[in-house]
C-alpha positions in Angstrom: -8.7 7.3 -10.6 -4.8 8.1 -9.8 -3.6 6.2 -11.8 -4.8 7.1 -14.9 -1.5 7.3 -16.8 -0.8 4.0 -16.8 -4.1 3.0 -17.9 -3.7 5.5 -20.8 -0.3 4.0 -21.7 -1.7 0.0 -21.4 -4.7 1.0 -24.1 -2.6 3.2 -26.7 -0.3 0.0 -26.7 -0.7 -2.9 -28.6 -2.6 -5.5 -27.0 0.0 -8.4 -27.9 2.7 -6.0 -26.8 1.4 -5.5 -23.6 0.8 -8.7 -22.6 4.2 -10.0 -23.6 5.7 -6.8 -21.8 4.0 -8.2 -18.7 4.7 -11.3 -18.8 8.2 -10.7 -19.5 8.5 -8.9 -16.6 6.8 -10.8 -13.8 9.0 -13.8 -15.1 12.5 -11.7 -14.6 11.3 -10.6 -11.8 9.8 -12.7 -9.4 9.1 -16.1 -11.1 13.0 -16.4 -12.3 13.9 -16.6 -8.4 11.9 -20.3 -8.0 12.9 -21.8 -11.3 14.1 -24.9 -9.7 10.7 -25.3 -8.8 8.8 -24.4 -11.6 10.7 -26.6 -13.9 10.1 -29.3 -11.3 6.8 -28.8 -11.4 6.3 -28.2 -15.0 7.9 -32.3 -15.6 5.6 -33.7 -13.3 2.9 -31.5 -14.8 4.0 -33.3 -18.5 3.8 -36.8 -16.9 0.4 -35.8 -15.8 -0.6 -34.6 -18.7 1.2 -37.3 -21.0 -1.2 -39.6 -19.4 -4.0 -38.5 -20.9 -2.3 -39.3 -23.7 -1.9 -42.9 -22.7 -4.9 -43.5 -21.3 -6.5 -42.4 -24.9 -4.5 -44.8 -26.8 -5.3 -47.6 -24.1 -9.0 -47.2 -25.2 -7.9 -49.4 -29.0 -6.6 -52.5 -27.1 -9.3 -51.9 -24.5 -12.2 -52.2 -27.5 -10.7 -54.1 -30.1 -8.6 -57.1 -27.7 -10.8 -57.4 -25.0 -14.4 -56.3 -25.9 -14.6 -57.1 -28.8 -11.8 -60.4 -29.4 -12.6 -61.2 -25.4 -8.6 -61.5 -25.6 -8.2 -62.5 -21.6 -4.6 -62.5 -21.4 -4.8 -58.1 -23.1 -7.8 -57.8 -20.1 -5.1 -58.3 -17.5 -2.4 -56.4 -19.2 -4.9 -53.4 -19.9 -6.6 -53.5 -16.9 -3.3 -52.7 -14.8 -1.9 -50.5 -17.2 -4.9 -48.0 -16.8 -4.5 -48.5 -13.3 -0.7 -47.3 -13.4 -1.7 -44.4 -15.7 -4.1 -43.0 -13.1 -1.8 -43.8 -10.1 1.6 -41.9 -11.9 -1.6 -39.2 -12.7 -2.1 -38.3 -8.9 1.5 -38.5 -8.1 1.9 -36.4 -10.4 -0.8 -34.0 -9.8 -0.4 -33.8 -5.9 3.7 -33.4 -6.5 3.1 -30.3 -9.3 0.0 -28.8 -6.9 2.3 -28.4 -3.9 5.6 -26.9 -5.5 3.0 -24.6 -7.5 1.7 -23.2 -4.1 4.9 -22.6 -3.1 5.7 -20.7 -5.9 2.5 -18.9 -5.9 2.2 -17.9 -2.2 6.4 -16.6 -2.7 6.0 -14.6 -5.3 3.2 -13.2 -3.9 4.7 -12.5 -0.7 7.9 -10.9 -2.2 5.1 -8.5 -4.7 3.5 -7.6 -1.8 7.3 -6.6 0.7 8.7 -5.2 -3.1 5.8 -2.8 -3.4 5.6 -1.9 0.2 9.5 -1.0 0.1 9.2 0.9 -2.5 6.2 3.1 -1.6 8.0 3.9 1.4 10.7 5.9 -0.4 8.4 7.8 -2.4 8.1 11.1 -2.0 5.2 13.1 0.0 3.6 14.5 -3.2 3.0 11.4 -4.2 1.4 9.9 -1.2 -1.0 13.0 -1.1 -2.1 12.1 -4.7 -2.4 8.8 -3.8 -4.6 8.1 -0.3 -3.9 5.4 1.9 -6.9 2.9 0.7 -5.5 3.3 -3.0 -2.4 1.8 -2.0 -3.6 -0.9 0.1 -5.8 -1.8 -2.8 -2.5 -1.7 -4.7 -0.4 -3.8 -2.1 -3.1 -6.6 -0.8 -6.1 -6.6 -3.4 -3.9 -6.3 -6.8 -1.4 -8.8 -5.8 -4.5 -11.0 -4.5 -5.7 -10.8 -7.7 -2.3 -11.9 -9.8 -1.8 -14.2 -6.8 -3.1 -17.2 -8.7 -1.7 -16.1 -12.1 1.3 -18.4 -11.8 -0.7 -21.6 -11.1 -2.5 -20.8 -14.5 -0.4 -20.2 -16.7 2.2 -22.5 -15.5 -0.4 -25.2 -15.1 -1.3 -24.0 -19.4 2.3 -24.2 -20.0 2.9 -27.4 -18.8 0.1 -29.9 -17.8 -2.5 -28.2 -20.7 -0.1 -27.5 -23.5 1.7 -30.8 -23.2 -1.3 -32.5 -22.7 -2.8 -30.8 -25.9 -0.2 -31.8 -28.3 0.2 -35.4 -26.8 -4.0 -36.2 -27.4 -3.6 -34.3 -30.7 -0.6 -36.5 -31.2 -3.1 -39.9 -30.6 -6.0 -38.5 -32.5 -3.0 -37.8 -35.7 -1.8 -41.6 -35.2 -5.5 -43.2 -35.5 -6.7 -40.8 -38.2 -5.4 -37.5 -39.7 -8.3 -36.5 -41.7 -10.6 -37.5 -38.3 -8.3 -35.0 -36.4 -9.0 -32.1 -39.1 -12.5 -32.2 -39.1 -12.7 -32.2 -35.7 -10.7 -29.3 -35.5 -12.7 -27.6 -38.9 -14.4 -24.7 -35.7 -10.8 -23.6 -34.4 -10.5 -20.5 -37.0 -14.4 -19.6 -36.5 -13.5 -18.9 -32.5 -10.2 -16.7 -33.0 -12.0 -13.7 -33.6 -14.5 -13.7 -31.3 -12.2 -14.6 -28.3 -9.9 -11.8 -29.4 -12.7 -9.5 -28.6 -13.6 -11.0 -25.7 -10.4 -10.5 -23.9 -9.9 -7.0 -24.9 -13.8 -6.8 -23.1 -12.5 -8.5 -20.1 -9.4 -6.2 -19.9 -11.1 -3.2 -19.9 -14.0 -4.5 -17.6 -11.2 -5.9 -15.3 -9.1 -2.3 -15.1 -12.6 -0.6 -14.2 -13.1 -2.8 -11.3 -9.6 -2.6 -10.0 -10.1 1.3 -9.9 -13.5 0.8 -8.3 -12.2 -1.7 -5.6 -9.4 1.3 -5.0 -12.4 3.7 -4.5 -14.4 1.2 -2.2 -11.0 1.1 0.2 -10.0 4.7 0.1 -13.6 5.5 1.5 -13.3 2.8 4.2 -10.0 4.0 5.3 -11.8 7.7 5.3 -15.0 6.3 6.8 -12.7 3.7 9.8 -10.4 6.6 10.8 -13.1 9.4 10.5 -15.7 7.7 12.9 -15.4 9.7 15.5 -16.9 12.9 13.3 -19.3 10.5 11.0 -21.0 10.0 14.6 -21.1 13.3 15.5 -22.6 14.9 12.3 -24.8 11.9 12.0 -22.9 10.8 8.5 -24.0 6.9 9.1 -26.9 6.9 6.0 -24.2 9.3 3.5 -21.2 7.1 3.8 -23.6 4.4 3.5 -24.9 5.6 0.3 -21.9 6.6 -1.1 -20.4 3.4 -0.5 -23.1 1.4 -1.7 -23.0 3.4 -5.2 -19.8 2.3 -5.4 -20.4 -1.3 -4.9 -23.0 -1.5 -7.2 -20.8 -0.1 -9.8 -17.8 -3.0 -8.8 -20.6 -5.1 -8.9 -21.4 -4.1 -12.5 -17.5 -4.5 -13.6 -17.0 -7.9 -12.0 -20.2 -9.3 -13.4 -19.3 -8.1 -16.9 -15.5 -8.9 -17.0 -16.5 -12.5 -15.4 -19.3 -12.8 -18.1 -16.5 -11.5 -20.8 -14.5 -14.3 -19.3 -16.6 -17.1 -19.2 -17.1 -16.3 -23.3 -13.6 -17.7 -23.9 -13.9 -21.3 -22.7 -17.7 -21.5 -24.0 -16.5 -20.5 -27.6 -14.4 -23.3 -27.0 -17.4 -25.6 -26.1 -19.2 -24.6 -29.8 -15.3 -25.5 -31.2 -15.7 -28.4 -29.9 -19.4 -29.1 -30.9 -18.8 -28.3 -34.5 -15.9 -30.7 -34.1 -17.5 -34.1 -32.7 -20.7 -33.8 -34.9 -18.1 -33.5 -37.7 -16.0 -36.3 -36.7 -19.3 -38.5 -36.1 -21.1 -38.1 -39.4 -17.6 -37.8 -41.1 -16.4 -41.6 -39.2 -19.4 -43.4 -38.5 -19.6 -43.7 -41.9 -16.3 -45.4 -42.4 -16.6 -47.6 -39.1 -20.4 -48.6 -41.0 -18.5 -49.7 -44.1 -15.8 -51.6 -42.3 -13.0 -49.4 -42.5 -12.0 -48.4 -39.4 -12.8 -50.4 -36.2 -15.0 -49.3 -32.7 -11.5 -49.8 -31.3 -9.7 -47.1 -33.2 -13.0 -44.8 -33.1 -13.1 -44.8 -29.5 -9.3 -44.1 -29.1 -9.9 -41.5 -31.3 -13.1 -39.8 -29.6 -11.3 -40.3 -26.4 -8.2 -38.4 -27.3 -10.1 -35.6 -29.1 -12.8 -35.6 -25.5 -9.9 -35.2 -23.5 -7.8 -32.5 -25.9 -10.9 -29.6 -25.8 -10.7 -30.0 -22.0 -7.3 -28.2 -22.1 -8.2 -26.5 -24.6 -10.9 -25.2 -22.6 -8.9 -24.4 -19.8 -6.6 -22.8 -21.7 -9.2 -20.8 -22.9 -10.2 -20.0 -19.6 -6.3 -18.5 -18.6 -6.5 -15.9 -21.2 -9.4 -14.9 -19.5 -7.9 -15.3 -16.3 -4.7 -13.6 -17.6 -6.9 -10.1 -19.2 -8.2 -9.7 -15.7 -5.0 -10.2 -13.8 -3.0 -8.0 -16.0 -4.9 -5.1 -15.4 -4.1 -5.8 -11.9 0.0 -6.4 -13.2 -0.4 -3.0 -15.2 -0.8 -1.1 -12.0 1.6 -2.9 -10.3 4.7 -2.6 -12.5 3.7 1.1 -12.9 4.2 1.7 -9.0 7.2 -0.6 -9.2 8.5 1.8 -11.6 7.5 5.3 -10.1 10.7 7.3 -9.5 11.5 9.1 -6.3 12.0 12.6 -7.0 14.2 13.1 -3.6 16.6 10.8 -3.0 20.4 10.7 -1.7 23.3 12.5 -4.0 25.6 10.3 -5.4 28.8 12.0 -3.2 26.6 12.8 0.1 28.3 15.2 2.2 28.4 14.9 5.9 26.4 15.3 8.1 27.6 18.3 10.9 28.8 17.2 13.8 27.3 18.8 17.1 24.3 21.2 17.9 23.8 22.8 14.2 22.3 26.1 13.6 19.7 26.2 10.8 19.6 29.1 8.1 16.8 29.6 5.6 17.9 32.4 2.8 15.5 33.2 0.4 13.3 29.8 0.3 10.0 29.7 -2.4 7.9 26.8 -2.8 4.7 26.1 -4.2 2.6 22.9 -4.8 1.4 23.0 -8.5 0.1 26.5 -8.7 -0.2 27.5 -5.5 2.8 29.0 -3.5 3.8 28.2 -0.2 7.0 30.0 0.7 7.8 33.1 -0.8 11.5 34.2 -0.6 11.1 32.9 2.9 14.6 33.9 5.1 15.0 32.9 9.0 18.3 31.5 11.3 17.4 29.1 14.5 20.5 29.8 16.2 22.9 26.9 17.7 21.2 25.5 20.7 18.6 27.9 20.9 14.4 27.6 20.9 12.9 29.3 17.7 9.0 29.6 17.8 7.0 30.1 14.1 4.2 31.8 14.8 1.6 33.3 12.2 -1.8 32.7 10.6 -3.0 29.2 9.4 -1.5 28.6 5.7 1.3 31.1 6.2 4.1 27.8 6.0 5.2 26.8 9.4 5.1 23.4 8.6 6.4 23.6 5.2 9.0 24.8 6.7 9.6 21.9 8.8 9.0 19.7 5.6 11.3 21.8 3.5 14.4 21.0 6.6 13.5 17.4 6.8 13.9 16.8 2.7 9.9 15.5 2.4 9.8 18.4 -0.5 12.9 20.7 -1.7 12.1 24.1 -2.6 12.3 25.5 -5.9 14.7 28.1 -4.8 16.7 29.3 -2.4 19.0 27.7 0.2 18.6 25.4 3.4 21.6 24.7 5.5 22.5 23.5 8.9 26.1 24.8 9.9 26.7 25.5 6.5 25.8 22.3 4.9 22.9 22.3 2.0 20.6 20.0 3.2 20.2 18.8 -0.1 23.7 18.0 -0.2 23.0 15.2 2.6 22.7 11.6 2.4 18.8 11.4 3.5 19.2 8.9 6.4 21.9 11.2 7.4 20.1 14.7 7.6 16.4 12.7 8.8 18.6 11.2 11.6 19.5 14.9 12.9 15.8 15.6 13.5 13.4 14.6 16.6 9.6 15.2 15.7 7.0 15.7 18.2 3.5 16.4 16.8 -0.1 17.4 17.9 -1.0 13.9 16.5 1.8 11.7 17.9 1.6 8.4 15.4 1.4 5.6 17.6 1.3 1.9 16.2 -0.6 -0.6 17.1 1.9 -2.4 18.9 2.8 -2.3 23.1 3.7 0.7 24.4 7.5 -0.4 24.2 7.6 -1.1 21.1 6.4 2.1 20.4 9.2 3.7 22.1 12.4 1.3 20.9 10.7 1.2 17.2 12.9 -1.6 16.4 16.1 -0.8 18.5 18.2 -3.7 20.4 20.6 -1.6 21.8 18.7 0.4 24.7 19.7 -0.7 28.5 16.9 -0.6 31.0 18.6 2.0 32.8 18.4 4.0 29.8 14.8 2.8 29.2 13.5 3.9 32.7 15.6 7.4 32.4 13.2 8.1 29.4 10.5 7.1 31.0 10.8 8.9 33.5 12.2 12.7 31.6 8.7 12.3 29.7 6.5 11.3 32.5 5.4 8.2 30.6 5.8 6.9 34.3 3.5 8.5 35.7 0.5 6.6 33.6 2.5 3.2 33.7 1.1 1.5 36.8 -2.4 2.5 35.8 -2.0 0.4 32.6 -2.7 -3.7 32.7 0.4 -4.7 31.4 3.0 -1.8 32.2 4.9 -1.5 28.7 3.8 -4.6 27.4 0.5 -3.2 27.0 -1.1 -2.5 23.6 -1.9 1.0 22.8 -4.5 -0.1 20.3 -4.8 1.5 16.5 -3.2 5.2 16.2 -3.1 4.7 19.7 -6.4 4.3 20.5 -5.8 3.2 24.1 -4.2 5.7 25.7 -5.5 9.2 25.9 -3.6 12.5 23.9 -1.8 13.6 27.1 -0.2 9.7 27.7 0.4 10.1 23.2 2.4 13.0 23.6 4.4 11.7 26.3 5.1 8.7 24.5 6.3 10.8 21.5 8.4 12.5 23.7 10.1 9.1 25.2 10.8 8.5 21.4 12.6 11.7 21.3 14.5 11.3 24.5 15.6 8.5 23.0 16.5 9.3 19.6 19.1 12.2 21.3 18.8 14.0 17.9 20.4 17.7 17.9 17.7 19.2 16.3 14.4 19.0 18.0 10.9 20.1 15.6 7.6 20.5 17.9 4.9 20.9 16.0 1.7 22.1 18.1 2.6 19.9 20.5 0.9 20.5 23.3 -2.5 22.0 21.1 -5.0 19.6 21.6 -4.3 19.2 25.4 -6.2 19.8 28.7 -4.6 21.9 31.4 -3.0 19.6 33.6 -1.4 17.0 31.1 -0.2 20.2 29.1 1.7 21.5 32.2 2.9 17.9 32.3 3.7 17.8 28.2 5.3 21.3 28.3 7.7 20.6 31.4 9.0 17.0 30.0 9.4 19.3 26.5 11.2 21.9 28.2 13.4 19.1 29.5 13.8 17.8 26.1 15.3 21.1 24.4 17.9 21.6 26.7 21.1 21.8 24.5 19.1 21.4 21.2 18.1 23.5 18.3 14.5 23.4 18.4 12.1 25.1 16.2 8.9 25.3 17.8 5.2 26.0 15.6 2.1 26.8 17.9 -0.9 28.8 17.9 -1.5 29.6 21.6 1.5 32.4 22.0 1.6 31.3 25.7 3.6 28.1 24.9 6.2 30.3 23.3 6.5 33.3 25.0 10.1 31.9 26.9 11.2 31.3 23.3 14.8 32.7 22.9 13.6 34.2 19.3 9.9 34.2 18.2 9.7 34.3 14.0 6.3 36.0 12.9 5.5 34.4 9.6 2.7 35.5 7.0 1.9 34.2 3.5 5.2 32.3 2.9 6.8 35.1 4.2 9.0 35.7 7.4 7.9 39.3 8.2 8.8 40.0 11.7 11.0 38.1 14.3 12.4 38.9 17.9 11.5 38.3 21.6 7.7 37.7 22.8 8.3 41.6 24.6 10.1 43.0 21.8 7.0 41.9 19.3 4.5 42.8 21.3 6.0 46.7 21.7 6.5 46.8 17.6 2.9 46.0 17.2 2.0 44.0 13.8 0.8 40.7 13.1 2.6 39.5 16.5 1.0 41.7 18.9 -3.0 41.2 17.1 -2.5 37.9 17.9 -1.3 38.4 21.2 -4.7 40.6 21.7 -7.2 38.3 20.0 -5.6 35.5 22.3 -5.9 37.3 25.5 -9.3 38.2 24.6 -11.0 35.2 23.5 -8.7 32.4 25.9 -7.5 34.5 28.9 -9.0 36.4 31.6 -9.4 39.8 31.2 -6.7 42.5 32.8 -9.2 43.8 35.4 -10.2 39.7 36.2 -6.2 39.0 36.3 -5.3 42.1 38.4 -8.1 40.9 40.9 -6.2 37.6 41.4 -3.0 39.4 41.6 -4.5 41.2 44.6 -6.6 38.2 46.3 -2.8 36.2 46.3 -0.8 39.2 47.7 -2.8 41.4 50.0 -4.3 39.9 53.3 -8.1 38.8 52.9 -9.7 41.9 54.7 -7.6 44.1 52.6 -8.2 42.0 49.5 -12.0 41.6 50.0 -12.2 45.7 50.2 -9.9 46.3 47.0 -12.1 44.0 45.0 -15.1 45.7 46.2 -13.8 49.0 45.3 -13.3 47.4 41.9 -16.5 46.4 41.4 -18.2 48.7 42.9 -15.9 51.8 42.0 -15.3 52.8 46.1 
């Protein structure tokens, strides 16, 4: 899977190393913020536990004064003092359960923000190593699965441990030598367990990678539907995603099994121990040296120790599976950024900036991108990319917008290295409208104010209304209170883009990026699209990236790129007299999308002339008379 590394790095290290590593950090982290509570908590969770403790050593006076002496006055006495041992027990209990959840479902909640925080300033390179349903494995089903990892091994901490050493404590006072045999099984279990938890950590990584595979194939499979129909996909993604749950399947059932080893070793500890402790007494208690009394407070306290004892058994299993789970999470936590602000930013220009690429290579891994690429977008001007598919239009826009820096060469607006810009600084200069205009699913207002307070409803309607957005508004239920449904879903591209637009409008950036914006439209709504753009580059740099040559062809400079290169630039007429790249586009495109120059000089006559005159021209046409 992707993250492999730190899977590598949690096996070379030692096992006892790791774990303390972890829990280290998870307590400095988050579980130091609630410490109030957790030592709250962990009291009651001794009271709880100390009476167990009690309650053993009640069984003596319980035998010996009132069974066996039929003492009534010590029936009275006992009677209510188990009664106070069990009501302290659920005050206890209930008090420690609810300031545990607390803690738990914080912690949790603060994992879950931390990560998602984080991930956000990450770079792009990581995000396309690292697909959408990885992460949300990472953010909701790792954290899910640490979730109850503070209950346990708080609860072993205080309620178990305390609990252990308080019976052990009872079972010492009545008889030493009773409390060693019954403990004679103790060193037979350690190896065993030991190699049962490094089973269930290893089980327990494989099936947190699987369960990452099982949601980065729904995410593909949820927002690919539309093409899964279409090529009749259903049975494949099917298939491939019930391979994969068989092979979770596999990894839970073996890491649970791996598991549930721990506590049972425990159960044959404890078998070894009580047939001990009955051949080993019952021999004593026959001869009249110890009493039934003193034999049942004894076999009560040692009944009750191997039940925390078995549930503390049962954490370390818990804790192998969950840290595989914590492994992957501390490794995100600590992924680096790779762009990020300098230390002294400089500021941002003031005004419309021009933007000046001088000699700009890039590659990803081996493969180059930009090769010694060099363009200028003048001050307030429109500059169009045009070119073949993979020849680095976008990269370009990427490169300007910091998402990747280039391995050489320089990128400035007005003079200032972009580099050299605080990175909410140089990202607020930019407006982006794309071919796929990312719409959340949210109301169709707050897709446009994303988050801001400030905007009047003058100013509100004035964008509206620039990017046609009201044009669609009375046809939807709600107006702008409507939901747009996921990625938009709702509303169709035409009503997308204009919403993108609206977004941009409002923004008021200087610099204005439109990436195929107007590609994937009909006729109509692009006529719309393009004249509420056209509006929106007035007085702004824009760079503009399209494929149909039409939408550029008013373009103040036109910059013909090819394999990371810039190798031609100047006006739509200019380029097309020079010949080149330019002009074979210009001639496939008028070819395979437009009418031919007999068909458009045929509409040029039927508009001009009058309709006799018309009608005999286009005969003549035809027909050659």
């Amino acid at each position: 899977m992707q993250d492999d590394r730190s899977s590598d790095t949690a096996q070379n290290a030692p096992h006892g190393e790791t774990s303390r590593v972890l829990l280290g950090w998870i307590w400095h982290t988050y579980l130091r913020r609630h410490l109030g509570l957790v030592l709250f908590a962990m009291l009651l969770m001794a009271v709880e536990g100390g009476m167990l403790g009690a309650l053993s050593y009640m069984m003596q006076p319980m035998f010996d004064k009132v069974f066996v002496e039929g003492d009534n006055a010590a029936l009275w006495w006992v009677g209510f003092g188990i009664l106070g041992i069990f009501v302290v027990r659920a005050i206890a209990n209930v008090g420690q359960r609810v300031m545990l959840s607390v803690v738990e479902q914080r912690t949790a909640a603060g994992l879950r923000c931390d990560l998602l925080d984080h991930l956000m300033t990450l770079d792009g390179s990581f995000h396309q190593t690292h697909p959408p349903g990885f992460l949300v494995q990472r953010v909701q089903g790792d954290v899910e699965a640490v979730k109850a990892l503070w209950t346990a091994i708080i609860t072993g901490a205080g309620r178990d441990t305390i609990s252990l050493f308080i019976l052990l404590g009872v079972a010492i006072s009545v008889d030493p030598v009773w409390t060693l045999v019954a403990c004679v099984g103790i060193p037979l279990m350690l190896v065993p367990a030991s190699m049962a938890q490094r089973f269930v950590r290893r089980r327990a990584r494989e099936a947190r990678d699987l369960g990452a595979g099982l949601a980065t194939r729904l995410d593909e499979v949820f927002h690919g539907i539309v093409p899964v129909k279409l090529n009749r996909l259903e049975k494949y993604q099917s298939g491939q995603y019930g391979a994969l749950t068989d092979k979770l399947v596999r990894a839970e059932v073996r890491a649970r099994m791996g598991a549930a080893a721990i506590p049972g070793l425990v159960d044959l500890m404890a078998g070894l121990g009580f047939l001990g402790v009955v051949v080993f007494g019952g021999r004593e208690i026959m001869a009249g040296e110890k009493t039934i009394g003193e034999f049942m407070s004894f076999f009560t306290a040692i009944g009750f120790a191997f039940e925390p004892l078995r549930r503390l058994g049962a954490i370390s299993g818990v804790w192998q599976s969950a840290a595989a789970a914590l492994e992957r999470l501390k490794q995100l936590l600590e992924t680096e950024a790779t762009i990020f602000s300098p230390a002294k930013p400089a500021p941002a220009p003031t005004g419309t900036p021009e933007i000046r690429l001088q000699d700009v290579q890039l590659s990803y891994g081996e493969t180059p991108v930009l090769r010694g690429a060099t363009l200028v977008a003048e001050a307030g001007k429109t500059t169009a990319l045009v070119g073949p598919s993979g020849a680095g239009k976008s990269t370009i826009f990427n490169v300007l917008t910091r998402l990747v820096d280039p391995g050489q060469g320089d990128v400035t607006l007005s003079g200032t290295d972009v580099r050299q810009m605080a990175l909410q600084d140089l990202r607020g200069l930019f407006s982006v409208v794309s071919q796929d205009a990312a719409l959340f699913d949210e109301t169709l207002r707050e897709n446009i104010l994303l988050g801001r307070t400030d905007v009047s409803d003058a100013e509100l309607k004035h964008v509206l209304d620039a990017a046609h957005v009201s044009d669609f508004l009375p046809n939807l239920s709600k107006g702008l209170d409507t939901p747009v449904g996921p990625r938009g879903s709702a509303l169709s591209g035409g009503q997308r883009q204009r919403v993108a637009i609206a977004r941009a409008l409002l923004r008021n950036t200087p610099i204005l990026l439109l990436d195929e914006a107007t590609s994937a439209l009909d006729a109509e709504s692009e006529q719309t699209v393009q004249e509420a753009l056209d509006r929106l580059a007035k007085g702004r740099t824009t760079l503009v990236i399209a494929h149909r040559l039409s939408t550029v062809r008013e373009a103040d400079k036109i910059v013909v790129m090819d394999k990371g290169r810039v190798v031609d630039e100047g006006t739509h007429d200019m380029l097309l007299q020079r010949g080149g790249i330019y002009a074979r586009l210009h001639d496939l495109q008028f070819r395979s999308d437009g009418p031919t120059a007999e068909a458009r000089a045929s509409r040029a006559l039927l508009k001009t002339a009058k309709p006799e005159s018309a009608a005999r021209g286009l005969w003549a046409r035809i027909f050659g008379r």
